[in-house]
C-alpha positions in Angstrom: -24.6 -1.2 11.1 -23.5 1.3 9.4 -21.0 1.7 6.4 -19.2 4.3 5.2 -17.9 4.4 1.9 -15.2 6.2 1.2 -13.4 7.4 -2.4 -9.8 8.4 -1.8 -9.7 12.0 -2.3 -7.7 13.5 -5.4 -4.5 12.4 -5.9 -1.4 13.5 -8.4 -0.7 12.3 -11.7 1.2 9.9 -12.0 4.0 11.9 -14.0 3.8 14.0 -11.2 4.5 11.5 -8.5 4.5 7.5 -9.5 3.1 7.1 -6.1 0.4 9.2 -6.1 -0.1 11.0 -2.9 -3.1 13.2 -2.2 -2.7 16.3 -4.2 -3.3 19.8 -2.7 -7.0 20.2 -3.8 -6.9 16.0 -2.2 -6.1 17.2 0.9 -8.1 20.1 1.3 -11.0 18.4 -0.1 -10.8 15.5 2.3 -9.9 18.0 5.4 -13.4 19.7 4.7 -15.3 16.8 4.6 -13.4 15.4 7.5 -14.7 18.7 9.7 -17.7 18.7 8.3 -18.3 14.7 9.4 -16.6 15.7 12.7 -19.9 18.0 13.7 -22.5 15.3 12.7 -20.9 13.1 15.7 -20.2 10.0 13.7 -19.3 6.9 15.6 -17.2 4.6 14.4 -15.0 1.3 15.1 -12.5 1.5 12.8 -11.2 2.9 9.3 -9.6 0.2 6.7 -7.8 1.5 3.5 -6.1 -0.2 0.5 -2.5 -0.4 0.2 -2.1 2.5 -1.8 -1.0 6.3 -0.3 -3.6 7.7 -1.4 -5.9 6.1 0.6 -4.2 5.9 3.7 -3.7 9.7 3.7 -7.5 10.2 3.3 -7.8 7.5 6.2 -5.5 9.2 8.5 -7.5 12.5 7.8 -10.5 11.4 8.5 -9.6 9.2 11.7 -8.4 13.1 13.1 -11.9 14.2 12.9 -13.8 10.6 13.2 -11.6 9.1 16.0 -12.2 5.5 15.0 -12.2 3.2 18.4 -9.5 1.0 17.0 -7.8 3.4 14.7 -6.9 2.9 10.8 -5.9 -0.4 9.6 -4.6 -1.5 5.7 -6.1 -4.3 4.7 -6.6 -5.9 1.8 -9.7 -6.4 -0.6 -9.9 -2.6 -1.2 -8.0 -2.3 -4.5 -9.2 -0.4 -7.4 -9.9 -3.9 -9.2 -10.4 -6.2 -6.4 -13.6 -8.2 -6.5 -16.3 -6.3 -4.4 -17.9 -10.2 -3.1 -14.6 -9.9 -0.7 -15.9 -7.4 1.4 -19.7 -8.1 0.9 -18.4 -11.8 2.8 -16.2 -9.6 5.3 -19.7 -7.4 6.1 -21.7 -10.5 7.6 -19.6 -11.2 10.3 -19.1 -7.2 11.5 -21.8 -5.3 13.0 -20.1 -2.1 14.5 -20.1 1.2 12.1 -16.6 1.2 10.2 -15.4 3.1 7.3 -13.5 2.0 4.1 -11.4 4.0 1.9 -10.5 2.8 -1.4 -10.8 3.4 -4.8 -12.9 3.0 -8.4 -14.1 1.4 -9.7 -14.4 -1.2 -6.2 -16.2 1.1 -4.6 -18.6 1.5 -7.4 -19.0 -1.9 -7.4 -19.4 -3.0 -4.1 -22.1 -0.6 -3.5 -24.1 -2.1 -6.4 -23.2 -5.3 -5.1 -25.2 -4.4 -1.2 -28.0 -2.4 -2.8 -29.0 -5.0 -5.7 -26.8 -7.4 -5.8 -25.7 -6.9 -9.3 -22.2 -5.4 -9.0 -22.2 -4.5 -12.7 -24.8 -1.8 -11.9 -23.6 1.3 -11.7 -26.3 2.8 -8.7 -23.9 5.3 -7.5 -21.5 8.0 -8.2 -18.7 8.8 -6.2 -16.8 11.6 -6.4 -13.1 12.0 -5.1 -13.0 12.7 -1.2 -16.9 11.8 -0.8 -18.4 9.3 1.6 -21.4 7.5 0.9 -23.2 6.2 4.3 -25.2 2.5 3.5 -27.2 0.8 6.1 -27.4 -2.9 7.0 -31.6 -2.5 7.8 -30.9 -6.7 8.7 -28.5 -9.3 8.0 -28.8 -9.0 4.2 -30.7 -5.7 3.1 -28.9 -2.5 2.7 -29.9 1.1 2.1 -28.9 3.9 0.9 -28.6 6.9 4.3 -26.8 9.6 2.5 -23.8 11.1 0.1 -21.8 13.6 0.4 -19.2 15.4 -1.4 -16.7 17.9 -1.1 -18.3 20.2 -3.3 -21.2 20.6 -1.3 -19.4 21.0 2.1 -19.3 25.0 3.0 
């Protein structure tokens, strides 16, 4: 299985916009890593996102490029404090390749929470817009595969 870990891309400040949609520089960022995904022939089931705009929007962005099987979904778990064991439970029972999009520091957490099982760890950085790709090698042990970011996207 496959995971990919997604960080909503940037959004605007909240004086700006209380709800915080993707900014400009959000949605271009997220639109180049969503082509740039789109040529490496991903396959994936599905996309889940928090509740919150900004996530969705990067969701629906990427499910143009990724086609997800079963589309984009919100669900919830994938709040910016939400405890990361949620979805480390969820993960046992799924075994096809899905993408979540979400936030800081959950992300942060859950990732440290699959590679070491010490969520407090802080293993990797995400930056806004990136996707980090884990592995599920068996039914406990994950890996790291790759990162990327928008900044390195051409």
């Amino acid at each position: 299985m496959l995971l990919y870990l997604v960080q909503h891309a940037e959004a605007k400040r909240e004086e700006e916009d209380p709800s915080r949609p993707l900014s400009e520089k959000g949605i271009q960022d997220i639109k180049k890593v969503s082509s740039h995904v789109s040529r490496l022939n991903l396959k994936t089931t599905q996309i889940f996102h928090s509740n919150k705009i900004r996530a969705r929007q990067t969701a629906e962005i990427l499910a143009q490029s990724l086609k997800p099987a079963h589309g984009i979904r919100e669900t919830d778990g994938l709040s910016p404090l939400d405890d990361p064991a949620i979805w480390q439970e969820r993960l046992e029972g799924i075994s096809a390749n899905i993408v979540l999009a979400g936030h800081l520091p959950h992300l942060e957490r859950l990732t440290s929470l699959l590679l070491c099982n010490d969520r407090d760890k802080k293993i990797v950085a995400f930056k806004m817009g990136g996707i980090v790709c884990l592995k599920r090698e068996d039914d406990k042990t994950w890996s790291l595969q790759w990162i990327l970011t928008p900044d390195i996207v051409i």
